[in-house]
N, C-alpha and C positions, 0 to 999 in steps of 0.2 A: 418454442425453440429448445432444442435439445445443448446442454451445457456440460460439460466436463472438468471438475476439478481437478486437481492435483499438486501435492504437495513439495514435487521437484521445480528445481528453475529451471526458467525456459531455456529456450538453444539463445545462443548470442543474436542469432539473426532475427528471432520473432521477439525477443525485446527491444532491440532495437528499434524497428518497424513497430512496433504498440508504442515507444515510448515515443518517437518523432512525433505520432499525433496529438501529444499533451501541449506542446511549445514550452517544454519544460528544458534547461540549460541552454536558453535562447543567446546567454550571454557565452556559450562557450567554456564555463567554467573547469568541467568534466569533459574528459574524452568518452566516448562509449566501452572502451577494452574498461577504463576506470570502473565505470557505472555499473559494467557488469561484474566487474570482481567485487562491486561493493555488494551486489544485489547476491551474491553468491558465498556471500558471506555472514546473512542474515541467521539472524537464531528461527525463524522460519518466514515460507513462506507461500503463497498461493496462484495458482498461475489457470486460470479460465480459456478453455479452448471450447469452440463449435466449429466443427467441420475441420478439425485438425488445425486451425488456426486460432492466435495467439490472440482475444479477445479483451481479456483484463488480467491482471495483479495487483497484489500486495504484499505490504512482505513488515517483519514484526524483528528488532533491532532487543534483544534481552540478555539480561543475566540469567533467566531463569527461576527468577525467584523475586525481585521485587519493581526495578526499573525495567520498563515495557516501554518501547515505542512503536506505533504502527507507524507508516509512512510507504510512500513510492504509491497509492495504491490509485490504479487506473484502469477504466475502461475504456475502450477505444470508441470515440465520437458515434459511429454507426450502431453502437448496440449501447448508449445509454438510457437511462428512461424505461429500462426492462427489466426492475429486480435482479441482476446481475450483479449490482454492485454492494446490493445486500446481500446477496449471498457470500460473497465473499469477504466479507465486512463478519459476517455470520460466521465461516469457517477462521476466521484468524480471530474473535475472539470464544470461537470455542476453546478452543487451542491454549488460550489464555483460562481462559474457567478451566480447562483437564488440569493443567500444570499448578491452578489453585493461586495465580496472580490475582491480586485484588484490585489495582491500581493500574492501568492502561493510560498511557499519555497519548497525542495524537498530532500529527504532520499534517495541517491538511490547505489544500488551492485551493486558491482565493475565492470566493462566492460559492463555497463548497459546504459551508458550516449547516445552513441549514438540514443539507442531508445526515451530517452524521449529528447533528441532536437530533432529528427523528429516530434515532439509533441508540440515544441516552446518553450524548456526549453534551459535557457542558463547559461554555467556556472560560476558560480562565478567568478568576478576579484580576483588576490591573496590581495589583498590593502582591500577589501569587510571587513565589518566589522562579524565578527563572532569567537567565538571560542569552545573549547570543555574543558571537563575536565574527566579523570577514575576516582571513587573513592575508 
């Protein structure tokens, strides 16, 4: 299968349509004008077309220099299981090695982990400092 990266984001309308298939803000949280101004506002990002259509993303949340976060990143149900999602995975932490980040943190769905430690991600100790907050 022929695949096409590219380093712009998509049009409003094909992330939209990629993101509906993840069941991702099932609770409503986010509007999609939201989601897209957020995703449009990434310190970068990677957007996977075949056939002109809107296949996978991700997208990389930085200062440029030491805090990294990947996140958002998805393929669409129909083309997973095809090295697509390493590739892209591949393309945003090149991206991260040019800029000479050493430290990459990670966002990732749920029973998802195993793919990105095949990838060399490992998970947090519970002691690791982090936390979260709803508001």
């Amino acid at each position: 299968m022929e695949i096409k990266l590219d380093d712009l984001s998509p049009t409003k309308e094909d992330f939209i349509s990629l993101h509906q298939t993840t069941g991702w803000n099932a609770k409503g949280l986010y509007t999609y004008d939201q989601l897209y101004t957020a995703i449009c506002n990434s310190w970068y990002s990677v957007s996977i077309y075949h056939d002109k259509n809107l296949i996978g993303f991700g997208r990389i949340i930085s200062d440029g220099i030491y805090q990294t976060l990947i996140c958002d990143v998805m393929i669409h149900p129909d083309h997973q299981k095809q090295g697509i999602g390493k590739k892209l995975m591949k393309a945003l932490l090149s991206k991260c090695e040019k800029e000479g980040i050493k430290w990459v943190q990670l966002f990732c769905a749920k029973g998802k982990q195993d793919f990105y430690q095949k990838l060399g991600f490992k998970t947090r100790e519970l002691d690791a400092p982090g936390m979260m907050l709803f508001l």
